[in-house]
N, C-alpha and C positions, 0 to 999 in steps of 0.2 A: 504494500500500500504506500501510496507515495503523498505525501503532507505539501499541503500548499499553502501561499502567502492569503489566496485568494478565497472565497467563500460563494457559495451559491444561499442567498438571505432572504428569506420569503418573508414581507413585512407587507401586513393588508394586502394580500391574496396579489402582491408583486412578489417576483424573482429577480434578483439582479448580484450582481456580486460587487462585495462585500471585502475593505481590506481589517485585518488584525487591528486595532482599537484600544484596547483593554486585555489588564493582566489575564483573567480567567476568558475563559473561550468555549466558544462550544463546537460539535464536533458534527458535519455533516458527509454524506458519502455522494459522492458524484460518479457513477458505473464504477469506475477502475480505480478511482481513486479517495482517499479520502483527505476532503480539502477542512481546514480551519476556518470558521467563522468568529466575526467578532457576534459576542451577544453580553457576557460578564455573567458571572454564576453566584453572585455573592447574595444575592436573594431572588428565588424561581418566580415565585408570584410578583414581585416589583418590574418585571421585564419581561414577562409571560407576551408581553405583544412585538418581542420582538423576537421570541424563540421557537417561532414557527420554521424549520429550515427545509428548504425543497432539496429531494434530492432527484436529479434529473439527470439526463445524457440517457445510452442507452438502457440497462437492464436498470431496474430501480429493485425497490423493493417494498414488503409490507410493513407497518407504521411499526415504528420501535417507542415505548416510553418509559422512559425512566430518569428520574430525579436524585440528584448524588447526594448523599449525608455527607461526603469528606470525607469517607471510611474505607481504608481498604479493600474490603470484600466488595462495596460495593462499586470501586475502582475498577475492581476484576468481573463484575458484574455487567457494569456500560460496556466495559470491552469488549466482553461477548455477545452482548446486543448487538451491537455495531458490527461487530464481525458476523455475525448471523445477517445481519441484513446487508452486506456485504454479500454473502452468500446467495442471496435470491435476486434472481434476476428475470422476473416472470412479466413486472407490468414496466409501464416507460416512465410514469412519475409518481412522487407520491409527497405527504408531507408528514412530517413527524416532528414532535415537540420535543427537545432534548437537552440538556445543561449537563455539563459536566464541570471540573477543578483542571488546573495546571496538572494535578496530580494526575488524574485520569488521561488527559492528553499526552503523558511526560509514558504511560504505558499503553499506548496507543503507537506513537510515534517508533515506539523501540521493537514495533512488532511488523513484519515482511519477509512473508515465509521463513518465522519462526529468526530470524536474524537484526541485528539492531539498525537503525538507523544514522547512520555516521554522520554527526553534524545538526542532528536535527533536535538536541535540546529546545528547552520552550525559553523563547524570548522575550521576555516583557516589552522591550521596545522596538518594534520592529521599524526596518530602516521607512521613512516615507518617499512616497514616489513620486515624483517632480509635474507627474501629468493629472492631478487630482482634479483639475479643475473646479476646485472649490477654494476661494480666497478668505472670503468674510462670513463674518454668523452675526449677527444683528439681535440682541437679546433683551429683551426685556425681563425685571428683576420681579417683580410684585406678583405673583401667582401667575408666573412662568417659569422661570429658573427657580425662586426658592416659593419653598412649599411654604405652610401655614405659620404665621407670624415671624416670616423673612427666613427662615431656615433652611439655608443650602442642605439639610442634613437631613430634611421633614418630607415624607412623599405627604399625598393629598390626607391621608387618613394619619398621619402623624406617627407613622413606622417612622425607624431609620433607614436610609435611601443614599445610596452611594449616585444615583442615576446623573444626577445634574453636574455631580466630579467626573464622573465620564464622559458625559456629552462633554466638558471642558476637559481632558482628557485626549479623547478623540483629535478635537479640532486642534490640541494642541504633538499631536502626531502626525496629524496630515498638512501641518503647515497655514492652517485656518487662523486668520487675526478676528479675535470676539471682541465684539464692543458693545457694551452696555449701554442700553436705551433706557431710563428711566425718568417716573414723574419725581423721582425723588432729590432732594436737597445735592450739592454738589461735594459737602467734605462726607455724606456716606456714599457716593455712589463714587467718590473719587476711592474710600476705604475699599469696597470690594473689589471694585478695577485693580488698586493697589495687590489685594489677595491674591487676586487671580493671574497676577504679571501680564498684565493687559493695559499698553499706550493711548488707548485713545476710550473714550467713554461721552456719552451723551446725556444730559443732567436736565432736571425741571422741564422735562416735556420737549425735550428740543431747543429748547432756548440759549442754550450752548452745546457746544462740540470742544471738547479737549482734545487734543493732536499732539500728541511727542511731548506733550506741556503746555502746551500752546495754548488760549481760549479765543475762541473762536465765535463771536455773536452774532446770533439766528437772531436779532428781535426787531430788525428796523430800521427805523427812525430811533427807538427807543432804546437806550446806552447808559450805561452806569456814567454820572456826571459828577457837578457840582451839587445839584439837588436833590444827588443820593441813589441807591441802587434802586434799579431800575422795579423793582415790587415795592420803594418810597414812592416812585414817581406815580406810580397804577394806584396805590393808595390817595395820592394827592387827588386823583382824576377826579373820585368820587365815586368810580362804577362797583365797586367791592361795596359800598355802605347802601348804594342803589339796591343791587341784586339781594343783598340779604334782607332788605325790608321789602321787595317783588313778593320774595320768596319766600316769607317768614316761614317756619312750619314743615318745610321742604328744603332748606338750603340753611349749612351751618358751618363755619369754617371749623375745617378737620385738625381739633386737639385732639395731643398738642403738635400734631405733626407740621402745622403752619408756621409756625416760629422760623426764624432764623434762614428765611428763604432769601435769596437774592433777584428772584424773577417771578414765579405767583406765587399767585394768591392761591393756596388753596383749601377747599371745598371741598364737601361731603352731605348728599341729599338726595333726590330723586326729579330730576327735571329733563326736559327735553333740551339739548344742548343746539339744534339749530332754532327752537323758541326762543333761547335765551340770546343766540346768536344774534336774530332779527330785534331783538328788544334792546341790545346793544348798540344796534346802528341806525334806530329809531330813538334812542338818548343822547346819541352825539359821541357815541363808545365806538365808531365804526373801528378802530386802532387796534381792538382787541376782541379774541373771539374767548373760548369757553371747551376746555378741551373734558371728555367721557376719559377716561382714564381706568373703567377698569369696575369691579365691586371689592368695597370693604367689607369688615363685619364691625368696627366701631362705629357705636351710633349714642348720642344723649336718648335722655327720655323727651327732648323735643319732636325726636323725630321717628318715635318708636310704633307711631303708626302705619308706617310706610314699607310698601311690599318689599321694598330691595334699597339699598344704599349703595351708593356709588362715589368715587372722586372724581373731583372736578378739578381743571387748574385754569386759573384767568390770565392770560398769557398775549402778549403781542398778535397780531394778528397772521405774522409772517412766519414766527416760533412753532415750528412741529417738529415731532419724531420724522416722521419722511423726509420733511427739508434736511435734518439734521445728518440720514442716513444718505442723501444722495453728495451732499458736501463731502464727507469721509471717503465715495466711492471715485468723486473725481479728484482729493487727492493723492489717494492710495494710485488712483486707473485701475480703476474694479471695472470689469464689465458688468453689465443685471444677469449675464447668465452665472456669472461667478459667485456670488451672493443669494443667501436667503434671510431670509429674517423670520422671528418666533414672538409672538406675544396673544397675552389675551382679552385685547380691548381691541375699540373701534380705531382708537386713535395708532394705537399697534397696526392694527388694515392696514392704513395709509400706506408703511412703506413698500406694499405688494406692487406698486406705481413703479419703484425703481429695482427691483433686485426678481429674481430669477424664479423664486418659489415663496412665499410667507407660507407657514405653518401657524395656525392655531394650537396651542396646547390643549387635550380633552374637556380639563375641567371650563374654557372659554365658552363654550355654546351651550354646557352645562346652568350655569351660573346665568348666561344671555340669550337663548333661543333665537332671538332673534338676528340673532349675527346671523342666522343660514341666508336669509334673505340679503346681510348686506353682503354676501360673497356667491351670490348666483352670479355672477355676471363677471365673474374674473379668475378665468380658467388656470390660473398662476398660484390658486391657493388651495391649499391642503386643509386638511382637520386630522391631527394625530387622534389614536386611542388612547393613548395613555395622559396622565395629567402631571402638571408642574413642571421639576426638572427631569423625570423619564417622557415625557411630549417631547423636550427639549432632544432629549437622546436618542428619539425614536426618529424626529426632523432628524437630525446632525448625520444620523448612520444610515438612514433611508436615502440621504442626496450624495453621500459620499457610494454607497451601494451604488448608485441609479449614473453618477458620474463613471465610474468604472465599468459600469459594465461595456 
């Protein structure tokens, strides 16, 4: 049996192949050979959408299943699974769900007619291949990448979840530069960029772009001056004191997460964001629109009657995630087919405009149903199964599969 770099990776009833990724791996059989797929076996159910693996070419075989404890026996167990359906070679494809450890692949690999395989220990990092054609990941933080109360570490139900160090992982073995899109404040979103050894990062909704250090202002006309940063200047207008008496009852500024912003204002409520848009440009606020950013679960008892709560950010009129993400791709010279982007809000859409695929993460149409509708009509967009930062893993390995093949 002969071990390959490459994988055949059945994800949402697609095949495509698939390079090495992550330390643990799982193991598929393609006729004559049995190739390595990336998938990570450090929890079966957390990644279950992406451990679907085809095995195809000619003879296939009937479904094998079986789940590794990490335990020797059951080491020698997968082996002979795999090697039994190695053995049948009756129908032309099939699909089987399978996980195994290093351990299990390290007694796979050393086996070809009973002789070891010379050179073919397991490599945590395998070399990346210069034709990935995948440049950029475009990522939003807030119930995309990290799970329930900002935890990179939290899937949607609050296990521990390796998923989203992977998908960042990943990109960072195939040569991917990730840049953070987020509504949030600029010294945290600058802290996880920091985490993550990631240059460039996008802050308050678009309203800057960081570059190599650099800041870079998406807002206009409007510019940190003499008369203070640019969320003094939006205070001074009047239109934040306006909307929240519009909107008493439905519209509350989001403590205490509003403090200390340098660009909006933001909000937390339940409103129509092109209502407030037009009510905006009918007060003399045409300068500024009103960005959807996404659902919270903080809410006062003002606003505890309301089906759903959302953020909002009051932001220049020119300030968006997309503006933000198509400036990084023309200084980078990203192409759109090079680029994807991941997030779960409307204002997230927006960058499916410039980059090659947007992924939805599951929990996003969950949480907004309505989003099916704002994505009929833009054949560039995906809806993973999975939520959070396994969405994230499932985009990241799904365009890196679909680029390779």
């Amino acid at each position: 049996m002969l071990v390959a770099r490459d994988a055949i990776l059945h994800v949402d009833g697609r095949a495509s192949v698939a390079r090495l990724a992550v330390q643990d791996v799982a193991v598929a059989v393609a006729a004559d050979d049995v190739v390595v797929a990336e998938a990570g076996a450090q929890d079966v159910a957390q990644a279950a959408a992406l451990s679907d693996l085809v095995v195809a070419g000619a003879p296939a075989v009937q479904p094998a299943r079986h789940h590794s404890r990490r335990h020797e026996e059951d080491a020698a167990g997968a082996v002979a699974a795999v090697e039994r359906v190695v053995a049948d070679r009756r129908t032309t494809t099939t699909t089987f769900r399978y996980f195994v450890t290093s351990e299990i692949w390290r007694l796979l690999a050393s086996r070809r007619d009973g002789q070891p395989l010379a050179g073919r220990d397991y490599d945590p990092a395998p070399a990346v291949r210069e034709d990935a054609g995948m440049r950029a990941l475009y990522v939003d933080l807030d119930g995309t990448l990290l799970g329930p109360d900002g935890s990179l570490l939290r899937a949607g139900d609050k296990s521990f979840s390796l998923a989203g160090v992977r998908a960042l992982e990943a990109c960072h073995r195939a040569g991917v530069e990730v840049v953070l899109m987020s509504g949030r404040r600029k010294v945290t979103v600058a802290e996880n960029a920091r985490l993550f050894h990631q240059p460039a990062y996008i802050y308050e909704a678009g309203s800057c772009l960081v570059l190599d250090g650099e800041e870079i202002w998406l807002t206009g006309e409007l510019m940190p001056n003499e008369h203070g940063t640019i969320h003094d200047q939006i205070e001074a207008s009047g239109a934040p004191a306006m909307l929240l008496e519009r909107y008493a009852g439905r519209l509350e500024y989001h403590d205490p997460w509003h403090h200390g912003r340098e660009v909006s204002h933001l909000f937390r409520g339940l409103v129509d964001a092109r209502e407030v848009d037009a009510l905006l440009e009918q007060e003399g606020y045409g300068g500024l629109r009103l960005v959807d950013n996404g659902g919270v679960h903080r809410r006062s008892p003002a606003l505890v009657e309301l089906d759903d709560v959302r953020a909002y950010h009051l932001v220049p009129r020119g300030a968006s995630k997309a503006g933000a993400v198509a400036r990084h791709m023309r200084a980078r010279m990203i192409a759109p087919e090079d680029a994807i982007a991941v997030g779960d809000s409307r204002e997230d859409l927006e960058t499916a405009a410039h980059v090659g695929a947007f992924w939805f993460v599951g929990n996003a149409l969950k949480r907004d149903p309505t989003l099916r509708a704002a994505i009929a009509a833009r054949p560039n967009v995906h809806i993973a199964e999975a939520t959070h930062g396994a969405g994230v893993y499932e985009a990241v390995v799904t365009t890196l599969a679909m680029r390779d093949a």
